[in-house]
C-alpha positions as CSV (number, residue, x, y, z in Angstrom):
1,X,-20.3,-20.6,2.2
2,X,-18.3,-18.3,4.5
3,X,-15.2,-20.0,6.8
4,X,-14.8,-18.4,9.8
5,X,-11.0,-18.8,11.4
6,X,-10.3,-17.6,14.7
7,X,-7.0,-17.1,16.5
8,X,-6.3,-19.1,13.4
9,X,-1.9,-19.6,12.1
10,X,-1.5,-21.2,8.9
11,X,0.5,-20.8,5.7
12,X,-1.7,-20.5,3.5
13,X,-5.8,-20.5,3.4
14,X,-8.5,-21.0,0.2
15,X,-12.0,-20.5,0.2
16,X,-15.0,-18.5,-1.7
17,X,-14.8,-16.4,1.5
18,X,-12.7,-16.2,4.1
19,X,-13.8,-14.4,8.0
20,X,-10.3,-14.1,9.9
21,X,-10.7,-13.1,13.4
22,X,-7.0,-13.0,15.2
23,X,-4.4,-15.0,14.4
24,X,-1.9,-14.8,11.2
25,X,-1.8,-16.4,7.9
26,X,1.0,-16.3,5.2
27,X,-1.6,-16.5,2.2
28,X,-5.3,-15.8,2.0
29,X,-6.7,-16.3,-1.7
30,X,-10.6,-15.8,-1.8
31,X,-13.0,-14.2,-3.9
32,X,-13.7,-11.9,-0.3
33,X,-11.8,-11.8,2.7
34,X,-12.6,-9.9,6.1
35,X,-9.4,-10.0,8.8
36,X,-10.6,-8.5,11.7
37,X,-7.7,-8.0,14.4
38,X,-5.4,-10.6,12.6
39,X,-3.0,-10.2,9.4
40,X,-1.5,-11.8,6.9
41,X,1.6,-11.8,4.5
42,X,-0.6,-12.0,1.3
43,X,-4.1,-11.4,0.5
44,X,-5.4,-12.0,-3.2
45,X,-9.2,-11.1,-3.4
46,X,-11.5,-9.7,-5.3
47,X,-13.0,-7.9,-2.1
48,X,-10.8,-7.7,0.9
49,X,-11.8,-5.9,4.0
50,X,-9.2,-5.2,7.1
51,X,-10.0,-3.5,10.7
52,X,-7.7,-3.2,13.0
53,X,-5.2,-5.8,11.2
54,X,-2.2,-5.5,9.3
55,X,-1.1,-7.3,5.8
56,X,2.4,-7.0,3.8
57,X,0.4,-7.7,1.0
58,X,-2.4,-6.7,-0.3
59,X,-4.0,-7.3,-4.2
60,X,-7.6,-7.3,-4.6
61,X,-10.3,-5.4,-7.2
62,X,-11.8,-3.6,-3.9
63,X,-10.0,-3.0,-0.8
64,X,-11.2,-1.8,2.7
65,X,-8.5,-0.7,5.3
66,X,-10.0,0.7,9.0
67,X,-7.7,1.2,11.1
68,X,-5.5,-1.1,9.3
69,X,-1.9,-0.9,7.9
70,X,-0.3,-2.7,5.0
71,X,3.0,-2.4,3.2
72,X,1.7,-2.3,-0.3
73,X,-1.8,-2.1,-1.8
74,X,-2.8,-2.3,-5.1
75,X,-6.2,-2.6,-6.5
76,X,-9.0,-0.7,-8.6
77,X,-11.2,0.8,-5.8
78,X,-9.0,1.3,-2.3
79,X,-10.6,2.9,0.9
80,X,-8.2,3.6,3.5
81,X,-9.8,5.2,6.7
82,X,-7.2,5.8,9.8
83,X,-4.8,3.2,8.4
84,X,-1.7,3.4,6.7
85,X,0.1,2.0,3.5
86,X,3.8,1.9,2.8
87,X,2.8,1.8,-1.2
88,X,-0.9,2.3,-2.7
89,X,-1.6,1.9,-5.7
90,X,-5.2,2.4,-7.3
91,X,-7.7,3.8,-9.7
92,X,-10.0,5.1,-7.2
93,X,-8.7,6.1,-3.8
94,X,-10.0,7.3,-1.2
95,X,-8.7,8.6,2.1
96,X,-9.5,9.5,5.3
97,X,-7.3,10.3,8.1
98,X,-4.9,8.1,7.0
99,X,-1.3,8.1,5.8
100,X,0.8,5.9,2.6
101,X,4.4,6.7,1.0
102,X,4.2,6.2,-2.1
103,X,0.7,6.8,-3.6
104,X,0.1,6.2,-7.5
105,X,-4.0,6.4,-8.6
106,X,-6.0,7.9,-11.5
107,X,-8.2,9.3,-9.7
108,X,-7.5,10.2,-5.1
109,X,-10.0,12.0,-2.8
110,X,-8.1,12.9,0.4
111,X,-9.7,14.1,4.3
112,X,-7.1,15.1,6.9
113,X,-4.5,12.6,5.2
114,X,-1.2,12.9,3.5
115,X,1.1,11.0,1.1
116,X,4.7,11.6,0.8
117,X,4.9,10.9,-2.9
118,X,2.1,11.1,-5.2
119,X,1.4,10.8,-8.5
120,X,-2.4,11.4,-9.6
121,X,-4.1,12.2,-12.4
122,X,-7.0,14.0,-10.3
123,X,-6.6,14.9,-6.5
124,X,-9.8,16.1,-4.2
125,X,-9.5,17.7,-1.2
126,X,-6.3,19.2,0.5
127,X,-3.1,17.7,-0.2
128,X,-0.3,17.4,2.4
129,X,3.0,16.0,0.2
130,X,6.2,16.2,0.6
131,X,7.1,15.8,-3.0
132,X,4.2,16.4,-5.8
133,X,5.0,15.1,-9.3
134,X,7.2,18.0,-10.3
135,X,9.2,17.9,-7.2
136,X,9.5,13.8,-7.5
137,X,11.2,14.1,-11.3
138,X,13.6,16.9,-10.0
139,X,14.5,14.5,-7.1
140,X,14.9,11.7,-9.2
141,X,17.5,13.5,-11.5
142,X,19.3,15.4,-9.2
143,X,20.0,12.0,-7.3
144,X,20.8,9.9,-10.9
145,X,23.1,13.2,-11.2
146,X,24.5,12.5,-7.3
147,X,24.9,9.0,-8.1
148,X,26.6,9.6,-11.5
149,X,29.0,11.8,-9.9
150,X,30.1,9.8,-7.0
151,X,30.7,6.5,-9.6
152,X,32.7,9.0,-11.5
153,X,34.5,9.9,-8.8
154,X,35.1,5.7,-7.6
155,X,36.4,5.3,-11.4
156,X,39.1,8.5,-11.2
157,X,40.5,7.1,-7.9
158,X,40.5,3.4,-9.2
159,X,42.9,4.6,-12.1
160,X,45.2,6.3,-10.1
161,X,46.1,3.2,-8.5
């Protein structure tokens, strides 16, 4: 049996399914969720589909972002399509015209979209990074280098006092 909320605002909502239209909610835990021009801080699903809305959270087994955005995704099979993810993470992913940060998946089929981190095991279609594997662990030491150096530094002048 499907709920249906509209312009709904609550902390925290628990069904078999759960239809969001407008409003915000601080938890949504179903076995499928659709927000449609609404958001949410969390959303635990097994199926979660999001137009046009925005979540902080998002953890499901399949996800659906349309012109969505979310801070940080995580499930098995994520389809992000003109939306836009601060963190993804995923088996399968695909993307369309969209954008995420930080993007870790086994497997990632990309149209017109880009990723400024990414870490995949197998990558179709045209990548646009700004720092592939290779160039991520080279940034990651140089920085613990930068760091190392500056707390070295901070210890030489604490002595000399």
């Amino acid at each position: 049996m499907a709920e249906t909320f509209t312009n709904q605002s609550e902390d925290e909502m628990k069904a078999e399914v759960v239809d969001l239209r407008g409003g915000l909610v601080d938890t949504i835990e179903a076995e499928k969720v659709h927000v449609s021009q609404g958001g949410a801080n969390r959303i635990l699903a097994s199926e979660v589909e999001l137009d046009v809305g925005g979540a902080l959270v998002i953890h499901g087994e399949k996800i659906e972002l349309k012109s969505g955005a979310a801070i940080v995704t995580r499930g098995d099979e994520v389809s992000l399509d003109s939306s836009s993810t601060g963190a993804v993470i995923a088996d399968n992913l695909e993307m369309k015209d969209s954008r995420a940060g930080f993007t870790i998946a086994r497997t990632v089929n990309m149209e017109n979209s880009s990723s400024i981190v990414l870490l995949a095991s197998e990558v179709n279609g045209p990548v646009e990074t700004m720092l592939d594997t290779r160039d991520a662990l080279l940034a990651g030491l140089v920085s613990g280098i930068g760091i190392g150096l500056v707390f070295m530094v901070f210890r030489l002048l604490a002595r000399r006092r």
